[in-house]
TORTOR-379452 format. One record per residue (C-alpha): residue number from 1; residue in three letters; chain; x, y, z. Coordinates in steps of 0.25 Angstrom, whole numbers, padded with zeros to 4 digits. Layout:
// residues N
(NUM, "ALA", "A", (X, Y, Z))
...
END
This chain:
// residues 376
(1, "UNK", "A", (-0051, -0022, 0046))
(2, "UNK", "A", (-0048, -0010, 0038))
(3, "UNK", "A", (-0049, -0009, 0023))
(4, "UNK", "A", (-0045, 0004, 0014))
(5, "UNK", "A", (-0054, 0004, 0005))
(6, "UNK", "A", (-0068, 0006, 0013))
(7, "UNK", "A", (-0070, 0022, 0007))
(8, "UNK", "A", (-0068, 0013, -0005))
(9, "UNK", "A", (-0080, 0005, -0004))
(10, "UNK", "A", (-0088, 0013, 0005))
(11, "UNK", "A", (-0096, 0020, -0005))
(12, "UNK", "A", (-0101, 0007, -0011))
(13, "UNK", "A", (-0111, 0005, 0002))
(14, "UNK", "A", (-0119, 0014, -0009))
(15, "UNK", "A", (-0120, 0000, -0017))
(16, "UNK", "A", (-0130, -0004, -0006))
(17, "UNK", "A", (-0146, -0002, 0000))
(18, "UNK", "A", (-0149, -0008, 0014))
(19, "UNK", "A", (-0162, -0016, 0015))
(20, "UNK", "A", (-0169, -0019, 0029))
(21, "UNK", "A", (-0170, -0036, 0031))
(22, "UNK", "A", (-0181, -0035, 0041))
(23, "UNK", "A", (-0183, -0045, 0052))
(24, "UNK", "A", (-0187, -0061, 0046))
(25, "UNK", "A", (-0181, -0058, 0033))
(26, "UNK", "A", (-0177, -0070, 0029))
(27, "UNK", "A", (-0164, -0071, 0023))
(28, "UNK", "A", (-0162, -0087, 0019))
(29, "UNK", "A", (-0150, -0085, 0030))
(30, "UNK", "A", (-0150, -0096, 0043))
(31, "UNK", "A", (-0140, -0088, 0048))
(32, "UNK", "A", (-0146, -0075, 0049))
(33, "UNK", "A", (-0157, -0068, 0055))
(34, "UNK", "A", (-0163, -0053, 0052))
(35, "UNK", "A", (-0164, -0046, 0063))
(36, "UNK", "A", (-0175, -0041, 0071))
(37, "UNK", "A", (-0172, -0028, 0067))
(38, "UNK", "A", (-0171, -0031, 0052))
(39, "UNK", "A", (-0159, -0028, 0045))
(40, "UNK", "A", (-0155, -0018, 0035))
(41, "UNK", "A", (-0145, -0024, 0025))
(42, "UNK", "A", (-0137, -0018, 0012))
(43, "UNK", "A", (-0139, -0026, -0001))
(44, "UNK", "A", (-0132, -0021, -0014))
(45, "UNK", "A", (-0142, -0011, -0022))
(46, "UNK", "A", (-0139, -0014, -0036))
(47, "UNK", "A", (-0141, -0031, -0030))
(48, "UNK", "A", (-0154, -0025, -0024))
(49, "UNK", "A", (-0158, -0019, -0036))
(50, "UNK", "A", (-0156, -0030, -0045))
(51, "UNK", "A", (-0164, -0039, -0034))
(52, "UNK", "A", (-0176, -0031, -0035))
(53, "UNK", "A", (-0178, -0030, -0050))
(54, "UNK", "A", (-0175, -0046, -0051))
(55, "UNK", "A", (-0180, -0052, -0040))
(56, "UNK", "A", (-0193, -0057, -0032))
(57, "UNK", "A", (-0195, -0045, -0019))
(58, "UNK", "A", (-0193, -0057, -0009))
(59, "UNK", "A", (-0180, -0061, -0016))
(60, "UNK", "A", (-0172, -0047, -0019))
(61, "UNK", "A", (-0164, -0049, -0005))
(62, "UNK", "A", (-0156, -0061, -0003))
(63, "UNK", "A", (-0145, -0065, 0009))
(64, "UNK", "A", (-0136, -0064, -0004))
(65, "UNK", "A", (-0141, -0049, -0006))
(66, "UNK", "A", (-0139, -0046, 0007))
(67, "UNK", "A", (-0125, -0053, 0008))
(68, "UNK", "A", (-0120, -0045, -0003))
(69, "UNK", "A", (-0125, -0031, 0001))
(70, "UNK", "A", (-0119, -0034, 0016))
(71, "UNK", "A", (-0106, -0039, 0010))
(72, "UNK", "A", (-0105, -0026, 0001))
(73, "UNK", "A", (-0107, -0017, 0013))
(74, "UNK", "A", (-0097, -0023, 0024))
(75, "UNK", "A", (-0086, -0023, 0013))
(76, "UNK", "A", (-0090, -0008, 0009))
(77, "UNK", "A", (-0093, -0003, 0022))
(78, "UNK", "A", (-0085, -0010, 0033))
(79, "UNK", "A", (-0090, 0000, 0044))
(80, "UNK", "A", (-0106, -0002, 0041))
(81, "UNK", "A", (-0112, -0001, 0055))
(82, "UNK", "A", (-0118, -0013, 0052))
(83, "UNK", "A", (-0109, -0023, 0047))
(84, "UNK", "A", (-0108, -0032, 0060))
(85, "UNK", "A", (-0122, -0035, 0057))
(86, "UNK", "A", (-0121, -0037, 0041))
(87, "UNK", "A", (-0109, -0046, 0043))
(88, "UNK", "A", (-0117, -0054, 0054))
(89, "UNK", "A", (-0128, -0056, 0044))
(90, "UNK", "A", (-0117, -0061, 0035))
(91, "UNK", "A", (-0113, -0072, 0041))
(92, "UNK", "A", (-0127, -0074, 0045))
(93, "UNK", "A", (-0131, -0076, 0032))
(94, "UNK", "A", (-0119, -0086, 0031))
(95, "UNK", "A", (-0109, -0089, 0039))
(96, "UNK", "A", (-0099, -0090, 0025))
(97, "UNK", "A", (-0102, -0076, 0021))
(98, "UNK", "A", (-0088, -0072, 0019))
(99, "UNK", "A", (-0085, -0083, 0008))
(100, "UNK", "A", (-0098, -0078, 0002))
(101, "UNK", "A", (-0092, -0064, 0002))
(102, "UNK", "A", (-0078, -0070, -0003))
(103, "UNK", "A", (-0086, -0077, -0014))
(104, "UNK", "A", (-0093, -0064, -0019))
(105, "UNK", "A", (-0080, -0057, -0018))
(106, "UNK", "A", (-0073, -0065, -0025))
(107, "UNK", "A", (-0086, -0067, -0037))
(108, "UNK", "A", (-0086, -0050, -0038))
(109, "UNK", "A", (-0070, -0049, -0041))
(110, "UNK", "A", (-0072, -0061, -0051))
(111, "UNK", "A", (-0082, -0050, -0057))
(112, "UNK", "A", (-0072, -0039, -0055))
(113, "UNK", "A", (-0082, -0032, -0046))
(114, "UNK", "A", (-0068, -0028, -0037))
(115, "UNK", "A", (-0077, -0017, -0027))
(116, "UNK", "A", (-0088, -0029, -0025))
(117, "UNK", "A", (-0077, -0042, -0023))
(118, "UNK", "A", (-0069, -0033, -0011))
(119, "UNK", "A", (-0081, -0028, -0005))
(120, "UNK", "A", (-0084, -0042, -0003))
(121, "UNK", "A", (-0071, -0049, 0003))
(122, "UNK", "A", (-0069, -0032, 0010))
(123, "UNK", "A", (-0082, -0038, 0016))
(124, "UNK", "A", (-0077, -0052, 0020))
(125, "UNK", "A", (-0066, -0047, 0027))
(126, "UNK", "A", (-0074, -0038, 0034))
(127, "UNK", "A", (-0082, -0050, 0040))
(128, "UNK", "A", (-0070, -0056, 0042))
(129, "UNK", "A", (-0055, -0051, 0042))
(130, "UNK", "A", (-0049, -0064, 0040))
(131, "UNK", "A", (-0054, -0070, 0030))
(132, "UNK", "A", (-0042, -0071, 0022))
(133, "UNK", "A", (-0049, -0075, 0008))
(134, "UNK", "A", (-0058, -0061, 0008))
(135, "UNK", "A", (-0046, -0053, 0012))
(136, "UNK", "A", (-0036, -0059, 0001))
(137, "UNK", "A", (-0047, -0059, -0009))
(138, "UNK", "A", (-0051, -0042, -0005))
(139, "UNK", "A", (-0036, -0040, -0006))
(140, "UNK", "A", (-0035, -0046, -0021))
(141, "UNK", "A", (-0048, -0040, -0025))
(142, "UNK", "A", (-0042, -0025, -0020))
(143, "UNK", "A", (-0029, -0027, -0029))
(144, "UNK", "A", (-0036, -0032, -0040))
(145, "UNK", "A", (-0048, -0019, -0038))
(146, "UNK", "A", (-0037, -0010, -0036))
(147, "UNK", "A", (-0028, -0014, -0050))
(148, "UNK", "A", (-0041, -0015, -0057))
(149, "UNK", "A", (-0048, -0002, -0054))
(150, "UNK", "A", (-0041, 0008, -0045))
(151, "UNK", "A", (-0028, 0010, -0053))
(152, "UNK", "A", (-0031, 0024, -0057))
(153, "UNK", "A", (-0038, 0025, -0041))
(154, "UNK", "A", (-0023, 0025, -0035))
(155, "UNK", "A", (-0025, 0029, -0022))
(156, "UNK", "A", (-0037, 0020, -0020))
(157, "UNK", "A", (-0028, 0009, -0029))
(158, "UNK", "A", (-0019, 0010, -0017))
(159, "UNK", "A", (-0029, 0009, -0006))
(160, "UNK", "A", (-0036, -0004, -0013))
(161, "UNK", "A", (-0021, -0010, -0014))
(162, "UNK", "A", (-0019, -0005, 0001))
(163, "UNK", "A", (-0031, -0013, 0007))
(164, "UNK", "A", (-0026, -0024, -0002))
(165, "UNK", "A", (-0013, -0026, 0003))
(166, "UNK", "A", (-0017, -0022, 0019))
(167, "UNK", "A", (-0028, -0036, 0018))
(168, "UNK", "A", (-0017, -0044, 0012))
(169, "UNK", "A", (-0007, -0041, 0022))
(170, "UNK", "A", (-0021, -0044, 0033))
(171, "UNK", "A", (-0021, -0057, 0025))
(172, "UNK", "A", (-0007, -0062, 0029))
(173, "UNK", "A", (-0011, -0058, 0044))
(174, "UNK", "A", (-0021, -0068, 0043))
(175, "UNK", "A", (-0013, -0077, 0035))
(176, "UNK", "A", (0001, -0074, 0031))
(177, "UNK", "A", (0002, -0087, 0022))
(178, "UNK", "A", (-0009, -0081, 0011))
(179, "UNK", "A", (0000, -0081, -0002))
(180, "UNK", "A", (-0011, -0074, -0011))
(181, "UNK", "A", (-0009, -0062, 0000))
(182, "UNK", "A", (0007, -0061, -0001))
(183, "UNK", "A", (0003, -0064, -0016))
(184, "UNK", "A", (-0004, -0050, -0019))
(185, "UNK", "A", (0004, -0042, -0009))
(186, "UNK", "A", (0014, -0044, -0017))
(187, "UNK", "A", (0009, -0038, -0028))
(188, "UNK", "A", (0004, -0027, -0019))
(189, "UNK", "A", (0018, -0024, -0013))
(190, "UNK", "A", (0024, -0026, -0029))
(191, "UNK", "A", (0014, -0014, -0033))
(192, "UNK", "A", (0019, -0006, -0023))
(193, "UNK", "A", (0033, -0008, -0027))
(194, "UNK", "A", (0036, -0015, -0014))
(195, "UNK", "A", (0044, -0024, -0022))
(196, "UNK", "A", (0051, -0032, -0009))
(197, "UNK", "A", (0038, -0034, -0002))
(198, "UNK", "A", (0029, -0038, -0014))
(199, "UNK", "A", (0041, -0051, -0014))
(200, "UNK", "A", (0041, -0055, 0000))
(201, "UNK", "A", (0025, -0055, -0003))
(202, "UNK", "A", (0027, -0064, -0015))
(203, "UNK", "A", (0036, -0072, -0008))
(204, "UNK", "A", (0026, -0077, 0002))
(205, "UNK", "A", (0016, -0078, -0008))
(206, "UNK", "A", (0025, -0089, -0014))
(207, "UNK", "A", (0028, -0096, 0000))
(208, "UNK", "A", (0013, -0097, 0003))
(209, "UNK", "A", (0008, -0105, -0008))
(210, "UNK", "A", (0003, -0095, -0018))
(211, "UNK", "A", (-0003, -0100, -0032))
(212, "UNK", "A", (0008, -0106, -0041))
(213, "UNK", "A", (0003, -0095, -0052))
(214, "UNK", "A", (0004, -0084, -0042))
(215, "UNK", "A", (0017, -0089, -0037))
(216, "UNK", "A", (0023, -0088, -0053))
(217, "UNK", "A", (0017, -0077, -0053))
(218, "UNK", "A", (0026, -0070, -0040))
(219, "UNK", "A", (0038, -0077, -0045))
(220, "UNK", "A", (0036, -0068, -0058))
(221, "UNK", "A", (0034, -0056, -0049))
(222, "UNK", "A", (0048, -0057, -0041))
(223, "UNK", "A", (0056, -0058, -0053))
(224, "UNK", "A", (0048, -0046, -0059))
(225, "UNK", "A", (0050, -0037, -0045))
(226, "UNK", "A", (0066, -0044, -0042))
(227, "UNK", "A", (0071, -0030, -0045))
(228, "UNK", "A", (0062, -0021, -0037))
(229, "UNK", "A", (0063, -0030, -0024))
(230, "UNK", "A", (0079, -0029, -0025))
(231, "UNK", "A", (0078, -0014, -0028))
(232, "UNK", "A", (0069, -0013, -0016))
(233, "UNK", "A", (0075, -0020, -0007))
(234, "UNK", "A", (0088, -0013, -0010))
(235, "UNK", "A", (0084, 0001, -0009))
(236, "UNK", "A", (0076, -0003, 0004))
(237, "UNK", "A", (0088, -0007, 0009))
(238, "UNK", "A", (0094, 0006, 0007))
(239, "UNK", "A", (0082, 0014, 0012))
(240, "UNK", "A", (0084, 0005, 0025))
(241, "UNK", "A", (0099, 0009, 0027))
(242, "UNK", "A", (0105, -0004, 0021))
(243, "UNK", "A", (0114, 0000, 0010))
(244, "UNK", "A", (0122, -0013, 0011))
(245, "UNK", "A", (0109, -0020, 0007))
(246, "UNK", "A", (0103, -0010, -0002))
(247, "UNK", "A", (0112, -0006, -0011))
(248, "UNK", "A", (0117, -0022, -0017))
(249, "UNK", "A", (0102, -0024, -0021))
(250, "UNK", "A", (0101, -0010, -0028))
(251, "UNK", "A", (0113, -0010, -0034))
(252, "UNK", "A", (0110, -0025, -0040))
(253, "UNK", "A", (0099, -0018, -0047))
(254, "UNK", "A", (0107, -0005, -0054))
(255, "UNK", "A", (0112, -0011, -0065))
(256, "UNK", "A", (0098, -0016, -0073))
(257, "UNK", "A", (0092, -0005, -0064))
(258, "UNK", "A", (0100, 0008, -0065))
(259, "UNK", "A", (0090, 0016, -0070))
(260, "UNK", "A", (0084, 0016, -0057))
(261, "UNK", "A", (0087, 0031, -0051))
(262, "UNK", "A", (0080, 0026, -0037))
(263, "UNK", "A", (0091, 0012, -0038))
(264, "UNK", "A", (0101, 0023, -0039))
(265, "UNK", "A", (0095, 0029, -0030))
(266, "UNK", "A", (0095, 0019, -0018))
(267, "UNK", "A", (0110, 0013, -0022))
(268, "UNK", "A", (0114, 0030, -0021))
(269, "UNK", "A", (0108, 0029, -0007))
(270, "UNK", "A", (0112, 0016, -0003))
(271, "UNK", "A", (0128, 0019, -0005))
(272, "UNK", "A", (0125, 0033, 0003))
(273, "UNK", "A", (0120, 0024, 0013))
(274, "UNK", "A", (0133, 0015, 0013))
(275, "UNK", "A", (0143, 0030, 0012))
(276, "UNK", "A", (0146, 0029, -0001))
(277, "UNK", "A", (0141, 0042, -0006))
(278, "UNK", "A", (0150, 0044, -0019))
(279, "UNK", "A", (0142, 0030, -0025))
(280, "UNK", "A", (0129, 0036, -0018))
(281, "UNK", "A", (0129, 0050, -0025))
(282, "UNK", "A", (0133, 0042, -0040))
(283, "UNK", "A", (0119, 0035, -0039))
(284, "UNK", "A", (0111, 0046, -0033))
(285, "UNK", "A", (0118, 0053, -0045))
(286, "UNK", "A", (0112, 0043, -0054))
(287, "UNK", "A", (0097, 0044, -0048))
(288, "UNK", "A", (0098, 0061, -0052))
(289, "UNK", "A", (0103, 0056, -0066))
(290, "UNK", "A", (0091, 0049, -0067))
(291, "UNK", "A", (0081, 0057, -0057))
(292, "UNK", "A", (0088, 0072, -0055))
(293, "UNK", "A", (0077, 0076, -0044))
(294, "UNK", "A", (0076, 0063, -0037))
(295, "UNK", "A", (0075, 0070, -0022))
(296, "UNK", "A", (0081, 0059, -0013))
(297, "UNK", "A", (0095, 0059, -0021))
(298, "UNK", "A", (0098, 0074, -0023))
(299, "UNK", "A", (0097, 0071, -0008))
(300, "UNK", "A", (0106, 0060, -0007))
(301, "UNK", "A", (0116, 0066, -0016))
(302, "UNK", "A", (0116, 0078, -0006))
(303, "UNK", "A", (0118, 0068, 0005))
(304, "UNK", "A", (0130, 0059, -0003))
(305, "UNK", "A", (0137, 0074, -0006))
(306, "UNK", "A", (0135, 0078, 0008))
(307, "UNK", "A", (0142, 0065, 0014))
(308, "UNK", "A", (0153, 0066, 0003))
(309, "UNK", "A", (0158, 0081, 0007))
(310, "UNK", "A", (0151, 0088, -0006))
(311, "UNK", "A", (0145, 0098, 0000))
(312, "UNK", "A", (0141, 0106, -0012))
(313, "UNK", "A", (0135, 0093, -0019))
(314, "UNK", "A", (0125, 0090, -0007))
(315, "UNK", "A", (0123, 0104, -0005))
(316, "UNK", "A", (0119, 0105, -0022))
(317, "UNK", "A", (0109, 0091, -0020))
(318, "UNK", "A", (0104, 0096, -0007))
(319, "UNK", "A", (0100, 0109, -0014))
(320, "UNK", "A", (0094, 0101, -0026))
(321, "UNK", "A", (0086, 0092, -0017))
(322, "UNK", "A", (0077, 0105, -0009))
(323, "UNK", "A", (0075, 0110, -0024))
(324, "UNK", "A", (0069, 0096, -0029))
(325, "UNK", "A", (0062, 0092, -0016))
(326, "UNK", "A", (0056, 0102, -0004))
(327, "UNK", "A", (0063, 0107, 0007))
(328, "UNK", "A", (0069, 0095, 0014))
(329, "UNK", "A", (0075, 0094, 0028))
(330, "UNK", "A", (0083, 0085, 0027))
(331, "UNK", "A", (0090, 0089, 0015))
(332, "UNK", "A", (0090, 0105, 0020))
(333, "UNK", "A", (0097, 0099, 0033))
(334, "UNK", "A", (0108, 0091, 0023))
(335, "UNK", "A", (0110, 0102, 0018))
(336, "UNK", "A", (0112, 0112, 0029))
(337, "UNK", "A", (0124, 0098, 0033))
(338, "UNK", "A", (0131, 0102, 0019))
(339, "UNK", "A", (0131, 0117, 0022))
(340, "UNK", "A", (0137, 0115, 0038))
(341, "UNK", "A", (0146, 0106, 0029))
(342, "UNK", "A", (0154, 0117, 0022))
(343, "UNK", "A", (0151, 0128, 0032))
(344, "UNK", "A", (0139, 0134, 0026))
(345, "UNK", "A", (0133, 0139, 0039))
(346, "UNK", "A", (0121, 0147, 0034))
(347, "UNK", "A", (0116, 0137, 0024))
(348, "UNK", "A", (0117, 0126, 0034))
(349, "UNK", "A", (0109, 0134, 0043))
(350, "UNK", "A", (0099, 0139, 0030))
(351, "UNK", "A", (0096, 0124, 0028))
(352, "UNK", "A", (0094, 0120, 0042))
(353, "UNK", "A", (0086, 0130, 0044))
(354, "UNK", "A", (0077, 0125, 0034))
(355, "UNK", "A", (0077, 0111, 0037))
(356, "UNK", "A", (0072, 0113, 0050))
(357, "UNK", "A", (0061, 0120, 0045))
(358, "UNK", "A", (0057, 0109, 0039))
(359, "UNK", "A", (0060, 0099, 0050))
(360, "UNK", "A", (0062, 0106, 0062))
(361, "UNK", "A", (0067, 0095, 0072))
(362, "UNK", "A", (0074, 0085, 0062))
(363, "UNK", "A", (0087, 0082, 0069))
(364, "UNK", "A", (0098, 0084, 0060))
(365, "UNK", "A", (0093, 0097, 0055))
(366, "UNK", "A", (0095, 0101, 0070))
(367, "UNK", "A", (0108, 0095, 0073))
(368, "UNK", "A", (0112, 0103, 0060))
(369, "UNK", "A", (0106, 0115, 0065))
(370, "UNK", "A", (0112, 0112, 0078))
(371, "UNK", "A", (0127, 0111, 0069))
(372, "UNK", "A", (0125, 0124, 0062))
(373, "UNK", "A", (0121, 0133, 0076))
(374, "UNK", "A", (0136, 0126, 0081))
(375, "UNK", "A", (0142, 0133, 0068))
(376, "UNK", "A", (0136, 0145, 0069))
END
């Protein structure tokens, strides 16, 4: 199994000294034997240290030592070359290691030690990649790591978050009736502004027996995102060429929401969609009055003028839209259309020209170029 945040953790094998168990050392452990060879293992420095100033010499390394320093290095280092070996002496030493594991996890994030408690279930799921209670409990201790001490980190903010959600979604693999799993992706999906996904999550959360406070809890949450999920699913429904669909839920919204330029925005492209550019260019109007250099709808405004017949009105927002943005195909190619449109050969063939430069073997610029050649 992959996880994103090993160059993370990686550097905390410097939190470690190998020692050498030599053959007969005795380890109070029927299941486990030190081999012929002996055996170097890691123990935790600062936990050797301490050892040696407080303890007798014949009592400084203990099977709890050893599992500890071991634990920390599989869930630091996934690739040591000797893990195979380490993770058989772990369940050597005894056979419900991974609870052990769990337990210590979970005791470090009671202490707020965030790095320690998901080193230690990282390293359970390393032993073993189905156990459900180590992944759930990495996940939450990842989010809870990531909101407590990354905010200002934002790319390795995203990263923690990233590996949180991929093991919650391997959870509902292995079991897909887990509410505490649809529970947090939720939350995950919400911060993300995926308002329609975080519902569906929290939906399932409810039909799978979640915590009656928890379950309060959601029911708070989806009166809080009711408007983002319809905005959402509105202008999806737009972006997916369903206008019919689309534009009922966003217009639904305008009246407590029309301060929204992107609402206006969507409804605008929505009724251009449907042909009915006089109501299109009156809310793409409305975004400029409120945003005058959004991008996309200077464009759509030259797209809404072009299909009524106003030449000069596309050819003006066209203009406008390679002056705020860089030099666009798509929009040199439109307006090379409006040019053939009233006959302006040489600046039709100008702005083809142009457009192919940028995007030599895009088939409308061709066809137009192919329309111009005809002309001449």
């Amino acid at each position: 199994m992959n996880f994103l945040i090993d160059n993370f953790l990686r550097k905390r094998t410097e939190d470690l000294t190998f020692i050498q168990l030599k053959e007969g050392t005795q380890l109070n452990a029927s299941g486990y034997e030190v081999p012929e060879v002996g055996l170097y293992v890691p123990v935790l420095t600062a936990e050797l240290a301490n050892q040696i100033k407080t303890k007798k010499e014949d009592e400084v390394i203990t099977v709890a030592t050893i599992i500890r320093g071991i634990a920390y290095l599989l869930g630091v280092d996934p690739q040591f070359k000797h893990k195979e070996v380490y993770a058989e002496m772990l369940y050597g030493i005894d056979p419900n290691i991974e609870e052990k594991i769990i337990y210590e996890g979970i005791a470090y994030a009671g202490q707020n030690k965030w790095i320690e408690s998901i080193i230690s279930f990282k390293t359970v799921i390393l032993l073993n990649e189905k156990n459900i209670k180590a992944m759930l409990n990495y996940a939450i201790t990842l989010i809870k790591y990531a909101e407590e001490s990354l905010q200002e980190k934002k790319q390795v903010y995203k990263i923690f978050r990233k590996e949180a959600k991929e093991k919650l979604e391997h959870i509902l693999d292995i079991d897909d009736e887990l509410a505490l799993a649809y529970y947090h992706l939720g939350f995950l999906y919400r911060d993300e502004k995926a308002f329609v996904k975080a519902k569906i999550y929290w939906e399932k959360a409810l039909l799978h027996q979640l915590d009656e406070a928890l379950a309060n809890q959601l029911r708070e949450e989806f009166q809080q995102i009711g408007t983002q999920v319809t905005y959402e699913e509105g202008y999806e429904a737009i972006l997916a060429g369903r206008p019919q669909e689309g534009l009922p839920k966003l217009i639904e919204l305008e009246e407590s929401y029309g301060a929204w330029w992107n609402l206006h925005f969507f409804i605008g492209l929505g009724y251009r969609q449907l042909g009915q550019f006089n109501d299109a260019v009156a809310y793409f109007e409305k975004v400029l009055d409120e945003n005058e250099e959004q991008l996309d709808t200077v464009i759509e405004l030259g797209l809404c003028f072009a299909s009524l017949g106003k030449s000069h009105e596309s050819i003006e927002y066209f203009q406008k839209a390679l002056v705020l943005g860089e030099e666009n195909s798509e929009v040199l190619c439109n307006l090379a259309m409006v040019y053939l449109e009233i006959g302006n050969i040489e600046e039709a063939k100008h702005h083809v020209e142009r457009s192919l430069l940028l995007d030599p073997e895009d088939p409308v610029t061709q066809a137009c170029q192919a329309r111009i050649i005809e002309l001449q």
